[in-house]
C-alpha distance (Angstrom), angle and dihedral (degrees) to the residues before:
residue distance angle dihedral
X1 . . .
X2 3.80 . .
X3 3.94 114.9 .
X4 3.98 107.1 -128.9
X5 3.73 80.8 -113.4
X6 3.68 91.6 75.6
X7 3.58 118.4 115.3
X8 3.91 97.2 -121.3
X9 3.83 91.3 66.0
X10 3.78 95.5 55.1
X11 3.95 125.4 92.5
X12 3.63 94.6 -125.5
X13 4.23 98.5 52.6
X14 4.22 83.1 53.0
X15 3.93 124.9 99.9
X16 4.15 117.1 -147.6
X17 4.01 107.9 -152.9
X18 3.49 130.3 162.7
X19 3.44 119.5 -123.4
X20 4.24 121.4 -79.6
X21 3.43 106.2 -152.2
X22 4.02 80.8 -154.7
X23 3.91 80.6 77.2
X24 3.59 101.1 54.7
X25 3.97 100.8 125.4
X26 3.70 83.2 49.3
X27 3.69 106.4 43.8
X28 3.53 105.9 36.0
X29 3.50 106.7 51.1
X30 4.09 83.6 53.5
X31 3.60 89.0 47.8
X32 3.60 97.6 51.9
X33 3.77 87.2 52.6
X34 3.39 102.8 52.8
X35 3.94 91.2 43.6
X36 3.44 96.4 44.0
X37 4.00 94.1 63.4
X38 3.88 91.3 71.6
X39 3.63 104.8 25.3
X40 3.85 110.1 123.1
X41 3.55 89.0 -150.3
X42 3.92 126.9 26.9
X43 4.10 127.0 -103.7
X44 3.77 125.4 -136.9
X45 3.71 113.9 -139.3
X46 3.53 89.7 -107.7
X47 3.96 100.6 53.0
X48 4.19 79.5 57.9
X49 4.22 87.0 53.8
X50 3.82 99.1 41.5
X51 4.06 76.4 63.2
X52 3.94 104.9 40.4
X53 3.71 93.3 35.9
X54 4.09 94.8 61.7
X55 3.65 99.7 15.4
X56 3.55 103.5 33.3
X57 3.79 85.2 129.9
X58 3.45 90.4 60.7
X59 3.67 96.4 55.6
X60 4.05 117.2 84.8
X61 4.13 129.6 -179.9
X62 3.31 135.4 -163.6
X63 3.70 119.2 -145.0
X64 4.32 135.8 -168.8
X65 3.54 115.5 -119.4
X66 3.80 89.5 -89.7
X67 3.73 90.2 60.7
X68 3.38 93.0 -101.7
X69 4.05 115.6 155.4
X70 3.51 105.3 -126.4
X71 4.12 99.2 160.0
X72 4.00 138.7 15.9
X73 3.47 138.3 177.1
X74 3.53 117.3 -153.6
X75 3.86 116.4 -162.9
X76 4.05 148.0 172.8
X77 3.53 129.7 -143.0
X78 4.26 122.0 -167.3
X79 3.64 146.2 110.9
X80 4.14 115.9 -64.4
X81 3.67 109.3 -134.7
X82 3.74 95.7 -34.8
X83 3.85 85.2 -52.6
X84 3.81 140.4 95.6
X85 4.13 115.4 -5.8
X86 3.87 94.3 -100.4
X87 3.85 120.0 -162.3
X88 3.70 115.5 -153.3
X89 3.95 129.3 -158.2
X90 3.91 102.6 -144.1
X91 3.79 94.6 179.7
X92 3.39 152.9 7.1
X93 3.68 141.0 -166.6
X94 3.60 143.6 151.0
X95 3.94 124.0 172.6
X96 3.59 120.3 -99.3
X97 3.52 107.1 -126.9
X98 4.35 80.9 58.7
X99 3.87 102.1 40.5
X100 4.34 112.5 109.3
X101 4.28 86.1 49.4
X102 4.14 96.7 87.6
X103 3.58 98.7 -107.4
X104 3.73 93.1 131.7
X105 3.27 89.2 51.2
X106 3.59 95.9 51.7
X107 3.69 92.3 44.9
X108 3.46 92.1 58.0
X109 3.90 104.4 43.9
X110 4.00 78.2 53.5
X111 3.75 83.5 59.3
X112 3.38 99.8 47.5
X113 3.98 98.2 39.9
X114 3.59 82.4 63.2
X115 3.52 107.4 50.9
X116 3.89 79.6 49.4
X117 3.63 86.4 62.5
X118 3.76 88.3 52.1
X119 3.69 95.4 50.6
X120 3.81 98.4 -107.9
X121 3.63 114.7 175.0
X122 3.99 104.4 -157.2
X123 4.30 133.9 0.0
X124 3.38 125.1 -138.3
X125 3.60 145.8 -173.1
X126 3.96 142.7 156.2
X127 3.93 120.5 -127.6
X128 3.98 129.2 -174.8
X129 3.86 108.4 -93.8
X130 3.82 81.0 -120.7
X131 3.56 97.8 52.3
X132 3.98 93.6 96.3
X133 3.71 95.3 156.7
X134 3.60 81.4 59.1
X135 3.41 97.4 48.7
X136 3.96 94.4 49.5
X137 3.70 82.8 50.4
X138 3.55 103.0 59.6
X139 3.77 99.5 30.8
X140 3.94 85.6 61.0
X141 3.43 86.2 57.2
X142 3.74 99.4 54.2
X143 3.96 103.8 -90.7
X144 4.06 119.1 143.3
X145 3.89 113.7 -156.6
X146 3.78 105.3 -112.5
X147 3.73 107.6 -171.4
X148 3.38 153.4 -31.1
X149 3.43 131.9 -90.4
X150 3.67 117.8 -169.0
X151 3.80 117.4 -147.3
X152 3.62 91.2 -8.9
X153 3.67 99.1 155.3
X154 4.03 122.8 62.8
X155 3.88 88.6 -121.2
X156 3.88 84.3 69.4
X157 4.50 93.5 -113.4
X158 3.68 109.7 124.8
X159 3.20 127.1 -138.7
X160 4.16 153.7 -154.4
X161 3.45 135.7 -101.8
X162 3.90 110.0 -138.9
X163 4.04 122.6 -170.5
X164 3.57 125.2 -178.8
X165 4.03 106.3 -163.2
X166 3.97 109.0 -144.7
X167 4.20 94.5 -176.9
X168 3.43 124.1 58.7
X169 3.71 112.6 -114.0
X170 3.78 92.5 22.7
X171 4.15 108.4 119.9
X172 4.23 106.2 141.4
X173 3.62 102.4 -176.5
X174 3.90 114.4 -158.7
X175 3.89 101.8 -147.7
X176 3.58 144.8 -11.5
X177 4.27 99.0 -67.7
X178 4.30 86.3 48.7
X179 3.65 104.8 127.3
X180 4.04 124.4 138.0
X181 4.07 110.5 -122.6
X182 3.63 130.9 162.6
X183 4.04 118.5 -84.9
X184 3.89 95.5 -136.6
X185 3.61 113.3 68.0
X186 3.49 97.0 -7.8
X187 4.47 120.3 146.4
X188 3.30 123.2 -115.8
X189 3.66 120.4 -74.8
X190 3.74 124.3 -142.3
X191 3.62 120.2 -100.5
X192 3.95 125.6 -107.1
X193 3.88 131.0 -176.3
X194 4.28 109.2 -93.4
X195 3.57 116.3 -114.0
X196 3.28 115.6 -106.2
X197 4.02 98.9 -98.7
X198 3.84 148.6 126.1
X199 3.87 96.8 -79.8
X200 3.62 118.7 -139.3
X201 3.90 136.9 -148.9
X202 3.53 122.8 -154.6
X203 3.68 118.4 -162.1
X204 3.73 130.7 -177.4
C-alpha cells in the first residue's frame, strides 16, 4: 500500500485535462466509476453522454501520474428559461484516498473559468442538505444558496440550490421562495417543488 507520502497523492504530481472525446472508451467508463460511488441516485450511460457529447469542454479530470482518474467535473452550459446563460455543475467526484488537497476546488474554478470564456452569466448546481463539505466548498468559491428543494433526490434527502452570479445585475430567480443568502449561518428557506431536471451531486 502507498504511504500518503507518495508522490501520486500530492497536488503537484497530478495532471488537470479536459476531457477528449477521442478517449471516450477510456474515460467514461472510469468516470462513471468514480462518480457512481457517491451518487445519491444512479446514472445511465447515456445521462453521462448527453453531458460529454455537448459539453465535453466543460468537463475537466484530474489524473495520478499513472494516468489514473482520480477527480472530474462534469458540467452544462445553456440558456435558463430564455434568460441569463446559466452554467450548471452536473457532477462531482474526487477519490477518497485524495479528497482534503483542493482538487475539487480546482476542478471547479476550471469549470467556471470556462464558462467565463463562453460568456455565461450565472453557475448552478444542487447539493444534499447534508453535504456540508460541499457546501463549505462552494460557498468559498462565491455560491449563494438559492432555494430549497424538498425531497429532491430519489433517496428521499433534500437538497440546495446554489448560484454563483458572474455579471453584475444578473439574479434569475426560479420561483416565488428564489432569493440569494449566504450558506453559513443562513435561516431556513421555504420549500418549493424541484424542477423537473437531471439532479446533480457534488461531492468533495
Amino acid at each position: 500500500m502507498a504511504s500518503a507520502s507518495n508522490d501520486t497523492s500530492r497536488p503537484s504530481a497530478l495532471r488537470y485535462i479536459q476531457y477528449d472525446p477521442s478517449r471516450e472508451n477510456e474515460y467514461l467508463t472510469a468516470m462513471r466509476q468514480l462518480i457512481s460511488k457517491d451518487l445519491s441516485e444512479p446514472y445511465s450511460i447515456y445521462v453521462y453522454r448527453y453531458f460529454l457529447y455537448q459539453w465535453g469542454d466543460l468537463c475537466f479530470l484530474a489524473m495520478d501520474q499513472t494516468d489514473k482518474l482520480v477527480g472530474v467535473v462534469v458540467s452544462k452550459l445553456e440558456p435558463h428559461r430564455g434568460g441569463p446563460l446559466r452554467g450548471y455543475i452536473a457532477m462531482l467526484a474526487v477519490r477518497e484516498e485524495y479528497r482534503g488537497q483542493g482538487i475539487a476546488t480546482k476542478l471547479v474554478r476550471m469549470a467556471i473559468d470556462k464558462m467565463i470564456e463562453r460568456d455565461a452569466d450565472e453557475v448552478a448546481l444542487e447539493t444534499e442538505v447534508v453535504n456540508t463539505a460541499a457546501m463549505k466548498l462552494y460557498e468559498r468559491l462565491g455560491f449563494l444558496r438559492s432555494k430549497r428543494l424538498h425531497r429532491y433526490y430519489l433517496n428521499g434527502n433534500s437538497a440546495y440550490r446554489l448560484v454563483l452570479y458572474l455579471k453584475e445585475g444578473v439574479g434569475s430567480m426560479d420561483a416565488n421562495y428564489d432569493y440569494p443568502v449566504p450558506v453559513s449561518g443562513a435561516p431556513p428557506i421555504p420549500t418549493g417543488q424541484p424542477q423537473v431536471q437531471i439532479p446533480g451531486y457534488p461531492v468533495v
